[in-house]
Every structure is written in structure tokens, then in C-alpha cells.
MARDREN-152364 format. One record per atom (N, C-alpha, C): x, y negated, z negated. Coordinates in steps of 0.1 Angstrom, whole numbers, plus 5000, padded with zeros to 4 digits. Layout:
<atoms>
XYZ ...
</atoms>
This chain:
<atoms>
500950125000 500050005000 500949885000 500549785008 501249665011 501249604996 502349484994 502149374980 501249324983 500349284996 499549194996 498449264991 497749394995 496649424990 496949434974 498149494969 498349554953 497649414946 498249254952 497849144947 496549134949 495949174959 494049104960 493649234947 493949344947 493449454937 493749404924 494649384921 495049304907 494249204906 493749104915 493348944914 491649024906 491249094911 489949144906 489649154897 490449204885 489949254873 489949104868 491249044869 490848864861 489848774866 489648834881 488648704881 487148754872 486448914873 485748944864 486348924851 486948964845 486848914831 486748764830 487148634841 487148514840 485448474838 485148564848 483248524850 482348564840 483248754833 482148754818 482848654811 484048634804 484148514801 483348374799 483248334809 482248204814 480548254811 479948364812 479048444813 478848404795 479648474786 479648514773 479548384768 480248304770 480448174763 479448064769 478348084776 477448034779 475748074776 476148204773 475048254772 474848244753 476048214750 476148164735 475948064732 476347934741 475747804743 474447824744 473647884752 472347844755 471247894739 471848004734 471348094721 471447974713 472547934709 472647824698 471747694700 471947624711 471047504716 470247514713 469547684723 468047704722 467447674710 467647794699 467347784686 467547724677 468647624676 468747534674 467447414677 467247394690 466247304693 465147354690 464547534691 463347524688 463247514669 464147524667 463547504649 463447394643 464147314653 464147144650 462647034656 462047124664 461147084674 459947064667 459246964672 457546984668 456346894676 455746884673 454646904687 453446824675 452246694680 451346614676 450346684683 449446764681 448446834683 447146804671 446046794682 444346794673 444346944670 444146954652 443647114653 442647084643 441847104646 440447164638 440047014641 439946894627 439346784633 440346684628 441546744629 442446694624 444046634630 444046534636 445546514643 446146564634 447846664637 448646764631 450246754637 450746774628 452046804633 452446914628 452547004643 453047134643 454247134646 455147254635 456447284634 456547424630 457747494641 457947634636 458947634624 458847744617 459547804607 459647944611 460848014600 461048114600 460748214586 459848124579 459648204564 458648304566 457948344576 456948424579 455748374572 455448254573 453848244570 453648104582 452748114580 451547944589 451147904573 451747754577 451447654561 450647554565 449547544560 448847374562 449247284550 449847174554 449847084543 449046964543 448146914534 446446874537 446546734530 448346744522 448646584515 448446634505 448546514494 448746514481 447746554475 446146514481 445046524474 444546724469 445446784480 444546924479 445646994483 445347104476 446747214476 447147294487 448647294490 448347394504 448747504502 448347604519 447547724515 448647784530 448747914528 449147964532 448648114535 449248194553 449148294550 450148364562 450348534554 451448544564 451348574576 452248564587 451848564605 452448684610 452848814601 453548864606 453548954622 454948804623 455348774636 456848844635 457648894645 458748934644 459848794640 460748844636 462048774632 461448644619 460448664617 459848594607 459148474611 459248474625 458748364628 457548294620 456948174619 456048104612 455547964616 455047904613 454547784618 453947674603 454647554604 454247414596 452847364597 451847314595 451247244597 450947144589 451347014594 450946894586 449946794588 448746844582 447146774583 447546644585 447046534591 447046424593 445946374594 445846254604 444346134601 443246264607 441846184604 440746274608 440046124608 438846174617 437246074614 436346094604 436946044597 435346054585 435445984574 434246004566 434045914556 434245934547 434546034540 434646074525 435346164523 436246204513 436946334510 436146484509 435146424503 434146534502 433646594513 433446504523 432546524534 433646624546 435046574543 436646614546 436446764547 436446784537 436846934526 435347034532 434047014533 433347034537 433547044554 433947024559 434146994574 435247084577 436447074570 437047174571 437047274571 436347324559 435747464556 434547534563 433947474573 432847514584 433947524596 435047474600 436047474611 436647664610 436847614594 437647744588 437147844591 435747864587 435247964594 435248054603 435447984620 435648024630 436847994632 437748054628 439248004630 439848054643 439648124651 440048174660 440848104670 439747974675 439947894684 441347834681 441347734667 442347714666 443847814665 443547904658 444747984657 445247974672 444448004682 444748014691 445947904699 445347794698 445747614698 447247654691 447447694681 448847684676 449647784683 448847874682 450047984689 450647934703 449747884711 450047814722 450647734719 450447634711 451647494708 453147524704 453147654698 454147744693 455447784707 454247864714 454547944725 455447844734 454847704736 455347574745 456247544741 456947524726 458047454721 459047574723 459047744723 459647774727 459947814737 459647834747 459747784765 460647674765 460347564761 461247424760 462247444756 462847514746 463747504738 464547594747 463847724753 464847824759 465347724769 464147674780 465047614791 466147524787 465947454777 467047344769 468347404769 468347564761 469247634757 470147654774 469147754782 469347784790 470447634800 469847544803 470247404808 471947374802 471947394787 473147404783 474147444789 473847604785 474647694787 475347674801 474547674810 474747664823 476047574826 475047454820 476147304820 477747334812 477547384804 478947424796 479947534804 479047644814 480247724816 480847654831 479347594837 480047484851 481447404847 481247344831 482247264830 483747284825 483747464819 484947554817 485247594832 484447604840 484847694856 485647564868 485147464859 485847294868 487247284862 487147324846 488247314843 489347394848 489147504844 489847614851 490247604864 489947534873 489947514883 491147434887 490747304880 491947174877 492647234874 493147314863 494447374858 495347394868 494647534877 495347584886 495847684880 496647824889 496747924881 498247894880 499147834885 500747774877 500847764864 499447664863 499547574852 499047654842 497947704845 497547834835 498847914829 499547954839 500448074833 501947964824 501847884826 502747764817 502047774803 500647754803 500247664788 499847854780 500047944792 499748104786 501248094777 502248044785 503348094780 503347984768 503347874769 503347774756 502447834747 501247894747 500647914740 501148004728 502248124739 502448204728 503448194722 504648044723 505148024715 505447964706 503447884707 503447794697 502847884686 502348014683 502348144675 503548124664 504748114673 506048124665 506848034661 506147864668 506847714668 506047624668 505247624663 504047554666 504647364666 503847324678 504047184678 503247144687 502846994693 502046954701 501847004715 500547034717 500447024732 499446954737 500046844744 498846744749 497746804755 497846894771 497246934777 496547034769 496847134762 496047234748 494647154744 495347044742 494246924727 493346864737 493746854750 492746764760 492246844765 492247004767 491347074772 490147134759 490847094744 489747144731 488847054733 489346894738 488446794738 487646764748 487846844757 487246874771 486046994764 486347064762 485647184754 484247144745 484847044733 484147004724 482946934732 483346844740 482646744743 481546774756 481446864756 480646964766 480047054758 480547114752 479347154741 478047034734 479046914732 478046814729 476846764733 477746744746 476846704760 476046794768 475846924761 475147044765 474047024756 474246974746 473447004734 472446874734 472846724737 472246654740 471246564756 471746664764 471346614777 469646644777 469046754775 467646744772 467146784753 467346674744 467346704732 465746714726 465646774718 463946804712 463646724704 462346754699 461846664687 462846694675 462446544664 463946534654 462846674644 463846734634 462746824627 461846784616 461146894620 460046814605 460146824593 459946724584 460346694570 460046804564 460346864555 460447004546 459846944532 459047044530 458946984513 460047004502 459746924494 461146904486 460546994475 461747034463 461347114451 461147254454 460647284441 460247484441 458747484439 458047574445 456847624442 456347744442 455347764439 455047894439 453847914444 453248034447 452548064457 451348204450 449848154450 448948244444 447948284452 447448404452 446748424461 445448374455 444248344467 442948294464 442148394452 442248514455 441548614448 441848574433 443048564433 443748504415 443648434412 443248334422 442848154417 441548154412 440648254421 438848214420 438348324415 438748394406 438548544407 436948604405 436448454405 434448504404 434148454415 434848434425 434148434439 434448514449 433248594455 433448674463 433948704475 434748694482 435448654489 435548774501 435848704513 435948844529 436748854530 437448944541 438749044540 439648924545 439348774550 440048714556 440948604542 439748614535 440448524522 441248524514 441548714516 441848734503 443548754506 444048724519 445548724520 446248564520 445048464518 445848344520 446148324506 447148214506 447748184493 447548064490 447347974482 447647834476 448647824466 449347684469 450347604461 450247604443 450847674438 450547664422 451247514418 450847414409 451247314403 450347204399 450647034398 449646974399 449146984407 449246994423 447646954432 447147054430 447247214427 446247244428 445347284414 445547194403 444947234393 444047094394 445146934403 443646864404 442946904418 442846984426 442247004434 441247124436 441847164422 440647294426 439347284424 438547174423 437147144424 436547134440 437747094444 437647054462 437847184465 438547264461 439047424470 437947464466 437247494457 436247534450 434947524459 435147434462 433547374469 433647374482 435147374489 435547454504 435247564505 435747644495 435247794494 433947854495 432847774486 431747774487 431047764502 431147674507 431047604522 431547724529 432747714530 433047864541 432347994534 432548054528 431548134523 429948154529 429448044526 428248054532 428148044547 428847964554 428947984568 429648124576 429948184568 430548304573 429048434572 428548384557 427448484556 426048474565 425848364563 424948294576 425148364589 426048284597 426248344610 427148464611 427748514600 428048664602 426348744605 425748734598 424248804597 423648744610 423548644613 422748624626 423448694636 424748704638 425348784650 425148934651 425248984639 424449114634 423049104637 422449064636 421049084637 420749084656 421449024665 421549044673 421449164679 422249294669 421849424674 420849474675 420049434665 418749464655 417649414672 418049354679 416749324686 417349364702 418349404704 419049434714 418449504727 417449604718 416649694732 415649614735 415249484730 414749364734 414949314749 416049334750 416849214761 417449314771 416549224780 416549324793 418249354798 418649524802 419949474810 419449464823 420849454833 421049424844 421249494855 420149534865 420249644874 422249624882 422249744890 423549784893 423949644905 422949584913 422949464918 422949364912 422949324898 422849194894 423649134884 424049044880 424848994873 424548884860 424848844850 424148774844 425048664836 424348544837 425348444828 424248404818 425348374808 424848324794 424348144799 423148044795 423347964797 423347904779 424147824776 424147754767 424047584768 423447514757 423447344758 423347304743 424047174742 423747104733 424247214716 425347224721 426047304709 426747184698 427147034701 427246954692 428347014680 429447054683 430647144677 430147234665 428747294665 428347404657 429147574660 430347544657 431347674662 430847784657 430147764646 429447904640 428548004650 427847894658 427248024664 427548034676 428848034682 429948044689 430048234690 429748294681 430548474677 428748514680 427448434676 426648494677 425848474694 426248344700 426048344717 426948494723 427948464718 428748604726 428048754722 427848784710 426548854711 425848904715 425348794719 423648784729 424448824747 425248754749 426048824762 426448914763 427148984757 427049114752 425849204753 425049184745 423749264747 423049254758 423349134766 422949154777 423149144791 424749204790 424849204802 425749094809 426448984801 426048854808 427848904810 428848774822 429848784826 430248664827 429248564825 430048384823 429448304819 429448224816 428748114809 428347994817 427047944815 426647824821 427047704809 427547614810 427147514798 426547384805 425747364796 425047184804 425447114794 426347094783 427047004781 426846954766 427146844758 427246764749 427546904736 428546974742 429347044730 430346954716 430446854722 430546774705 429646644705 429746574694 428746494690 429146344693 430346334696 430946194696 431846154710 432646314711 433346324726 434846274721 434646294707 436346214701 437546304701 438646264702 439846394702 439846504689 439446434679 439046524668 438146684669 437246634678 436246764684 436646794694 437946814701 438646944706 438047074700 438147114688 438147184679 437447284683 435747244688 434547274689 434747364705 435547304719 436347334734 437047444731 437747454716 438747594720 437947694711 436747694702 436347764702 435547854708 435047754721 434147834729 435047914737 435847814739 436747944752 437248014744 437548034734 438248184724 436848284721 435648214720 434648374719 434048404729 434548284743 434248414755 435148394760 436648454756 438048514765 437648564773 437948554788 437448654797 436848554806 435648514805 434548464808 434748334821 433948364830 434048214838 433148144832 433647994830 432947854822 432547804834 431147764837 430747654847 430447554836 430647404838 430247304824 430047184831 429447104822 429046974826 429346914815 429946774811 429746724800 428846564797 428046624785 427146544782 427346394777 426246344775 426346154767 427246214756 426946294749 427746254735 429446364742 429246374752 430946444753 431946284761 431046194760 431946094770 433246034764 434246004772 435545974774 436446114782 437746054778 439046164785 438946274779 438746314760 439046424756 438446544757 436946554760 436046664761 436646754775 436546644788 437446674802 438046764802 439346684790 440746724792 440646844783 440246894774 440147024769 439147124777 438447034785 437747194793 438747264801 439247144810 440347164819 441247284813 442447214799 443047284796 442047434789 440847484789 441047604785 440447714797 440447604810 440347674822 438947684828 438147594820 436547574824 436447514843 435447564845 435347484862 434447374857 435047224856 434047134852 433247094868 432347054867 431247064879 431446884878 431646814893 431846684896 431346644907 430246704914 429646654923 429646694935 430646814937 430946894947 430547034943 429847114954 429747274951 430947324952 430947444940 432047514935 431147654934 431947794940 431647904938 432547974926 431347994919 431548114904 431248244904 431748314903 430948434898 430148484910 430648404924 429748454934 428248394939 428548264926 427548184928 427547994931 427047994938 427247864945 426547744934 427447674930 426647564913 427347454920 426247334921 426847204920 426347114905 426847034904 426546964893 427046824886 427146714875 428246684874 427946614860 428646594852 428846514839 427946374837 426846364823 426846254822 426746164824 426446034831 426645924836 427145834818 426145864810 425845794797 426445844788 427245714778 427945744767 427045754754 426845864747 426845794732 427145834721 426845764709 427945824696 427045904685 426945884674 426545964662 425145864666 424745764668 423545654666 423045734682 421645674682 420645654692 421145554701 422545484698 422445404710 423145444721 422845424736 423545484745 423845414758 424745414758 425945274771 425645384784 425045254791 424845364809 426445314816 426445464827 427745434831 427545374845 428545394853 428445354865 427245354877 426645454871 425345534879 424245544867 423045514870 422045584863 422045754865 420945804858 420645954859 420145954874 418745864879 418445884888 419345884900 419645804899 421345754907 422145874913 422345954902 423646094897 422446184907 421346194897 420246284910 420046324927 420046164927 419746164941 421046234949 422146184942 423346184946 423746364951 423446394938 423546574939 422446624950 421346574950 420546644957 420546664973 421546534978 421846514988 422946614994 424346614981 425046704985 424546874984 423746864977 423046984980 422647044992 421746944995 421046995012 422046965020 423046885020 424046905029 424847015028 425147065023 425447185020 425147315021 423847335017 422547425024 422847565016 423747565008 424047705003 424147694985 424047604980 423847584967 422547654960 423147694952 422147814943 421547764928 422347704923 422247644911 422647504908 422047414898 421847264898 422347284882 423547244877 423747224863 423847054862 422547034849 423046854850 422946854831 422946764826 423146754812 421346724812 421246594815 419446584816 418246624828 417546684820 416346704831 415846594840 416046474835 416246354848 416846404854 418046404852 418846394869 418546494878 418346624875 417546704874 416946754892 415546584887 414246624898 414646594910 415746504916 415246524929 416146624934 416946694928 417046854931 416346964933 415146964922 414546994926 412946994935 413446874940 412146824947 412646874963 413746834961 414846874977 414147004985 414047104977 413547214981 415147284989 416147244985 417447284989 418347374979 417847424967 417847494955 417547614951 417947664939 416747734938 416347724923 417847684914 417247674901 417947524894 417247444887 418247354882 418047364868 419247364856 419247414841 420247264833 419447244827 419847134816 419847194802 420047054794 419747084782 419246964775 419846844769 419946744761 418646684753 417546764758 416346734749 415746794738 416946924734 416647004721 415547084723 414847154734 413947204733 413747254747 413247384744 413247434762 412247354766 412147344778 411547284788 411147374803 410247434807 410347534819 410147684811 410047754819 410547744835 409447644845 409847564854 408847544856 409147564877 408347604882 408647634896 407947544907 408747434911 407447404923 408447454943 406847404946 407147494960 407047364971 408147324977 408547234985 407847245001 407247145007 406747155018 407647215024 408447175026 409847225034 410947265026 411547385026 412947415016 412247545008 412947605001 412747704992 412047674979 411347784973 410747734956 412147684948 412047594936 413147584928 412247594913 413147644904 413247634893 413347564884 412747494873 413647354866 413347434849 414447434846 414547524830 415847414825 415147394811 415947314798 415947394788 417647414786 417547514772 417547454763 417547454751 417647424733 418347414732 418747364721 420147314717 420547504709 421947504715 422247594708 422947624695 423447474696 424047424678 422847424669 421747434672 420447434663 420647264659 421247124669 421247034665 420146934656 420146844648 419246724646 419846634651 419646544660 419846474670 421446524670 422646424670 423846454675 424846544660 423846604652 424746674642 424546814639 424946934640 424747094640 426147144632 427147124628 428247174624 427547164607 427547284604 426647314593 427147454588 426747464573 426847604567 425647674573 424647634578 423547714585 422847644596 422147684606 421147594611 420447424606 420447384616 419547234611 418147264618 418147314628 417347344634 416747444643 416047464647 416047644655 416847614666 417947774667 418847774681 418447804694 418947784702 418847924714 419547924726 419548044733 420848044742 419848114752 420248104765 419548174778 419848304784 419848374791 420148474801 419448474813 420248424826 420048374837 420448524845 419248574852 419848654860 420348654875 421148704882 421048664898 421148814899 420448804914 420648914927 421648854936 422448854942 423148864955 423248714953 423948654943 424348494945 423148434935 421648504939 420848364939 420348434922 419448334916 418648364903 417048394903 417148504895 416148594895 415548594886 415748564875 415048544861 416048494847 414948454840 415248384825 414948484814 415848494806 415348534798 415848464781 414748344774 415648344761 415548394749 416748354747 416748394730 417148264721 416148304708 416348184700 416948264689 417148144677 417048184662 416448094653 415848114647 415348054638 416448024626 415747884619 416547844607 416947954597 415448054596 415448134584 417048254588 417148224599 417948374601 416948494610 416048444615 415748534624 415948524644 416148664647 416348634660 415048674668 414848574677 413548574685 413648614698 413548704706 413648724719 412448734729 412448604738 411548574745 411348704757 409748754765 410048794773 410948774784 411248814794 412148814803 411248744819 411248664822 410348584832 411148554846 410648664856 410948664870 410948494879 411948464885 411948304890 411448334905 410548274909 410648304923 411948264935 411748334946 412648284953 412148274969 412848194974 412748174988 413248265000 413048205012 413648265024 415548245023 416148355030 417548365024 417848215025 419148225019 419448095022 420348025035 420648105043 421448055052 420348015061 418848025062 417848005068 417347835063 417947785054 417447705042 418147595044 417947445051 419147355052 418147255043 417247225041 416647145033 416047015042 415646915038 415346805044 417046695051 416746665059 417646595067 418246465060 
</atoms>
């Protein structure tokens, strides 16, 4: 074998070991950064009705800290490597501490939604943190493989040889100390080129930690209570009149709508299922952030067959960032589920939108959109309003929004369903004869079915569900009903709707199941262009 090949065969093993090298000491960089940044990191998130600042830990629990007034509580996440999560309760809307503590412990209840919100906020800061790490790393071994490069391999085998007899002489080496400081300062500038949130403040001192069962030991408590823990000291010896009366409050809203979702079985051969042709959506309205009966709609879908959800809208009471809360609960008790939605007067502003969005809802804006195989146009509210009867018109009246839809309807010629918030906007969809069903809510009370038959165009439908928060005007987040509930079952054949079927509940706790009522229908619809 020639010297020249003996040299390229030799040059091989160093340049791999140069690359794991660079490989090893990068991939170290990015480990350190990463984790480094995700434990330092934290995130301003609405959870329950509460702006929050979430931060991971590694002590293996999820902590709320609620402030000075009330003790916090804990419980463990076991998550691998101990992972855990901070929570630091912050501002909220409301009026009173009492009303506070009460509000929270109806949230508590349905905790799902949010658990969910954190794990996800969790899940994002470490994504960030890897690519950070990752971004590092990268950056740091580019800047060893530049170096390396500059040297040159002369100059290499000089500072190899200085190297090893500064072992036995030690004394200066400029180029040595300018490549550590080359070194150093790349690690630096790895560490700060994309930097995270600063960390979150830790509580100061020792405490200790009791379980609820030991705190309250004459209250009876569900399988979920009995693993959280509360802060032993002063807050919680002045606070246990508030934990006391939280507990109460959740308590009863667990027993309440635990039993109404149960009872749902109890009437089940009630409720029609769904031949091998048909499909069925849940319609819900006017839920006004009553998350409780959130476990008992799904339920009723369940029992019957259903595969998505209609909403006509005004699922919180105010439309404020605080009632997020109310958005992730629904999309957590129908995972799975396609959302068709509209948002109502009391959902107006950015944040109702922006949480349908984020939990994957198809909000309906004025253009037909196919769901589930089914052609829905529809669109949000015109009208703002708050806790009061008063209500700010928006750019468009109802009638306005109406005519508006009804138009792109019959232009369209293939729309199946009309979702609007009010049965105004409603009629001249149904008058079009370009339809076949239009479903609201906002008046607390069904309304329909009612069918008329168009000189020209197909029969339509006009059905207004109940509020299914069981609301009194804009308030339902309650240890039990305010008012009687109810949720729909909308059936279709081949796209179009074929019948109603609802279900209520009563205040007392009972569940009512209306018969099941055939909708008429028209000539197909590709036959169907409507009025001109």
C-alpha cells in the first residue's frame, strides 16, 4: 500500500473521533441550556378564573399558591423524573373573597379542563427549552469546528506538543488561554442567544405538608380529595374557615352533577339510538361557564349515539379572559369530538374566539363549512353584553347578520344547517327555503321545532335549545342548577337532519327525556338553489 493511501486510512479514525468529539460536547451543551432553561422558565396563563403563573418543578407535586389569605395545596403528578408544576394564583374578577373561594371550588370540581391547560403550558415551555438547548449546542460545536479549523493541523500538533510539557513545566500559553476564552465565551453566547423566562420566586422557609382527610376529618370527602395536601402553619389555621366552606361548595357540586350524569343511565333506553345510516350531534346553548354539567352533556352523547357537538354559543357570562376556564372544559369532556360554535352576546371580545380556536372548535363566520359530513353555516353574535341586561349592538343588527346568512345560503344551495346565537337572526334562513334546519339558543327556553314550508325551496326547521347551564339570565356556575337544563340530539341521514330529540334536567335532579320528533325534509338538495 502506497504512503498516500496509509495517510488518508490514518486521517479517518481522527477525523471521527474529532466529529464525536464535537458531537459529545454539544450534545452536552444543548442538555445543560435546555434544562437549565426549562426549570428557569414560566409562562402567564388564565387557569380556572384566575390569571397564573406557571412554573415547572422537580419535587413531584402541582402546587397552587392562592397568597397569603389561604393555604396552599398540593398534589402529587407522578410524572417521571419528578417532574411538577408551580402555580401562582393571581388577579381574578370578583367581588369578595368569599365569593373567590366559592368560585374556585365549583372550577375545582371539573378540574379536567384545566389540568389539561397546564400540562399543555408545561409541555410548550419544554419544547422551547429543548429547541434553546438544542440551538446551543449546535452553536457551540460550529464554534469548536471554526476553531479547529483556524488552528490548522501544524499548529495543532505544536500546542499537542506544548501541551504535554506544560504537565511537566508549566508556564504561559497565550494561544492555550485564547482558545479557553474562545471556549468560555461560546458557551456563554450559546446560553444566551435565545434566553427564557427569569425563574420563579420559590417560597422562602420550611413547611409542612397535611393531607385534607387530616385536616377535616368529619368531612366526607371523594377519591380525588383525599390525596391533595395543604400547607401546615399560620395561613392555614387562619384560613381554614375558607378551605372549610370551599370544601363544602365542591362537595356538593361533585354530588349534584355526579348523580345527574348517573342518572342519565337510569333513562337511557329512553333515547333513541341511531340507525346504521345516521349520525348524531349533541346540540348545546347557553352554558354561561356552568362546567358541571359539562360530564353530564357528554353523557347524554353517549347514550345517544352523538359524534359532535353543535354549540349556539354564550358559554361564558361576560366573554372575559378569566372564563377561558368554562372553553377548556368543554373541549376536555368531548375529546374526540368535532365543535361546530358560534359565540354569543355574552361571549363578545378576543378571548372566547381565541380559546375556541385554540381548543380546535370550527367557529362558524359566515361562510359554509363541512362537519361531520355536514354542511353548517353560521356566525357569532353581532351584540355585546355583560352580567347586566344592558346590550351594545355591533356593527350589524341581528336582522342584518340574518339576511346576510340567508343569502349565502341560497348561494350556496348546499347548506344543511343554520347555527345562530338568536332565533332572530335566525328567520330569514328560514324563510329562504334554502335550508333545512336553523338551531339557536339565547332565550333559555326551547322554542320549536317549528317547520314551515316555503313556496319555493325546501321545508326548514327553526329549534331553540335551553340553556344548558340551567342559567338565570347570564349566571349558572353553581353547586347545582339555577334553573331547569337541557341539551338536544340532532339526528342526520346522509348530511341532512332528520330529527330532534331533547333532553332536559330539572332543578330537583331529575332527567326528562322528551320524545324523539321526526323533522321534515325536502327534495335532495342538489335539486334546491333557493330564491335568486
Amino acid at each position: 500500500m502506497t504512503g498516500a493511501g496509509a495517510s488518508r486510512l490514518g486521517a479517518i479514525p481522527k477525523r471521527t473521533g474529532a466529529a464525536l468529539a464535537l458531537l459529545v460536547v454539544g450534545l452536552g451543551v444543548a442538555v445543560a441550556v435546555g434544562f437549565t432553561g426549562f426549570r428557569s422558565d414560566s409562562r402567564v396563563v388564565v387557569i380556572g378564573a384566575h390569571t397564573t403563573t406557571v412554573s415547572p418543578t422537580f419535587d413531584g407535586y402541582a402546587t397552587l399558591d392562592f397568597g397569603p389569605l389561604v393555604p396552599r395545596v398540593r398534589v402529587a403528578t407522578d410524572e417521571p423524573f419528578g417532574l411538577g408544576v408551580r402555580v401562582d394564583v393571581g388577579d381574578t374578577d370578583v367581588g369578595s373573597v368569599n365569593e373567590l373561594i366559592q368560585r374556585d371550588a365549583l372550577i375545582a370540581s371539573q378540574p379536567d379542563g384545566e389540568v389539561r391547560r397546564i400540562r399543555a403550558t408545561t409541555t410548550a415551555m419544554a419544547v422551547a427549552a429543548a429547541v434553546r438547548g438544542l440551538g446551543a449546542g449546535v452553536l457551540v460545536a460550529l464554534l469548536l469546528a471554526a476553531l479547529w479549523r483556524l488552528v490548522g493541523p501544524q499548529r495543532r500538533t505544536q500546542l499537542a506538543a506544548g501541551a504535554r510539557r506544560v504537565v511537566t513545566k508549566p508556564r504561559p500559553r497565550p494561544l492555550l488561554a485564547g482558545a479557553g476564552v474562545v471556549t468560555a465565551t461560546a458557551f456563554a453566547l450559546a446560553a444566551s442567544v435565545l434566553p427564557g423566562a427569569g425563574a420563579a420566586e420559590s417560597a422562602s422557609g420550611q413547611e409542612e405538608w397535611v393531607r385534607v382527610p387530616e385536616l377535616f376529618p368529619d368531612l366526607a370527602l371523594d377519591d380525588r380529595l383525599r390525596d391533595v395536601e395543604v400547607s401546615t402553619g399560620g395561613a392555614t389555621r387562619g384560613g381554614v374557615e375558607l378551605v372549610d366552606s370551599a370544601l363544602a361548595t365542591y362537595r356538593q357540586s361533585v354530588e349534584f352533577y355526579g348523580a345527574l350524569a348517573q342518572s342519565v343511565a337510569d333513562v337511557a333506553d329512553r333515547i333513541r339510538q341511531p340507525l346504521e345510516d345516521e349520525t348524531v350531534g349533541l346540540l348545546v346553548a347557553d352554558r354561561h361557564d356552568n362546567i358541571g354539567m359539562d360530564p353530564v352533556a357528554r353523557a347524554v352523547a353517549d347514550a345517544g349515539g352523538a359524534t359532535f357537538v353543535i354549540d349556539a354559543g354564550d358559554d361564558t357570562s361576560s366573554g372575559g379572559d378569566w372564563e377561558t376556564f368554562s372553553i377548556n372544559s368543554l373541549a376536555d369532556a368531548f375529546d374526540g369530538f368535532d365543535v361546530v360554535v358560534v359565540a354569543g352576546n355574552h361571549d363578545s371580545g378576543d378571548a372566547v374566539p381565541a380559546a375556541y380556536a385554540d381548543a380546535g372548535f370550527t367557529v362558524l363566520s359566515g361562510e359554509p363549512e363541512t362537519v361531520a359530513g355536514i354542511r353548517f353555516i353560521g356566525d357569532s353574535d353581532p351584540r355585546s353584553s355583560g352580567l347586566t341586561a344592558i346590550r351594545t349592538e355591533g356593527a350589524e343588527t341581528v336582522e342584518e347578520q340574518g339576511a346576510r346568512l340567508a343569502s349565502a345560503a341560497c348561494e350556496d344551495g348546499d347548506v344543511d344547517v343554520v347555527v345562530v346565537h338568536s332565533p332572530t337572526t335566525g328567520l330569514a334562513a328560514a324563510e329562504s327555503g334554502c335550508v333545512d334546519l336553523v338551531v339557536s339558543g339565547h332565550v333559555h327556553r326551547q322554542l320549536g321545532p317549528d317547520t314551515a314550508y316555503p313556496v319555493a325551496g325546501r321545508p326548514t326547521t327553526t329549534y331553540s335549545n335551553g340553556t344548558t347551564g340551567g342559567a338565570a339570565y347570564a349566571f349558572a356556575l353553581g353547586a347545582a342548577l339555577r334553573r331547569d337544563a337541557q341539551v338536544t340530539l340532532v339526528t342526520f341521514r346522509d348530511g341532512r337532519p332528520v330529527g330532534l330529540q331533547p333532553v332536559g334536567f330539572a332543578t330537583g335532579g331529575i332527567v326528562e327525556v322528551a320524545p324523539y320528533q321526526p323533522i321534515a325534509t325536502g327534495v335532495a338538495r342538489a335539486a334546491v338553489r333557493g330564491p335568486s
